[in-house]
N, C-alpha and C positions, 0 to 999 in steps of 0.2 A: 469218744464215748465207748466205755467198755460193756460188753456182753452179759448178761446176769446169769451167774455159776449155780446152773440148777442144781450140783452138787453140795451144793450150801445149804440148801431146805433145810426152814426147822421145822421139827414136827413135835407135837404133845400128844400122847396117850393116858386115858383113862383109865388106871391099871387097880382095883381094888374100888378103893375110896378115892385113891389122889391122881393127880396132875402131874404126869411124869415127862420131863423136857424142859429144853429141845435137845431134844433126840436127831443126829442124823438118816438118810433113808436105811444106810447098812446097820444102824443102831436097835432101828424099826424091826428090820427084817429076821436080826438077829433075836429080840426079843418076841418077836412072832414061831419064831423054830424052835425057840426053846420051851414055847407052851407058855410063856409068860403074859402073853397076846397071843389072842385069837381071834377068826372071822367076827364077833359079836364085841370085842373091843375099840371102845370110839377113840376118833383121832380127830386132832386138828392142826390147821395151818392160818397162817394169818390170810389166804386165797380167799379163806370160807367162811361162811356167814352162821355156821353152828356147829358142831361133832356130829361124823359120822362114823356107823361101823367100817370098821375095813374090808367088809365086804361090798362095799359101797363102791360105785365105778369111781368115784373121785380119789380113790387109792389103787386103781387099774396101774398105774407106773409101776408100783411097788412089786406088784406080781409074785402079791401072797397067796391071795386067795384064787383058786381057780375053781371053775365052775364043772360038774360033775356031767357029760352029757352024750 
């Protein structure tokens, strides 16, 4: 039985109007640096039960958003 490659994650983003994915995590990350996503852009994964912002601990892996404190 093999181990599941968290490196595989698909992710979708809310980018505008549309549904953009699956997106890898560095795909994510790179579209969050470029301003293209932001803290207030929803994401999901097949884990969750609806979209949330990325500011959301349920995107804490990603470790876009940090918190100001």
């Amino acid at each position: 039985m093999s181990e599941p490659d968290c490196g595989l994650m698909e992710l979708y983003l809310h980018i505008g109007e549309d549904n953009v994915g699956p997106l890898s995590e560095d795909e994510v990350k790179a579209k969050y640096a470029s301003g293209e996503g932001g803290p207030d852009t929803l994401g999901w994964m097949d884990t969750m039960d609806t979209w949330y912002p990325l500011s959301n601990e349920q995107f804490a892996f990603l470790a876009v958003c940090r918190s100001v404190g």
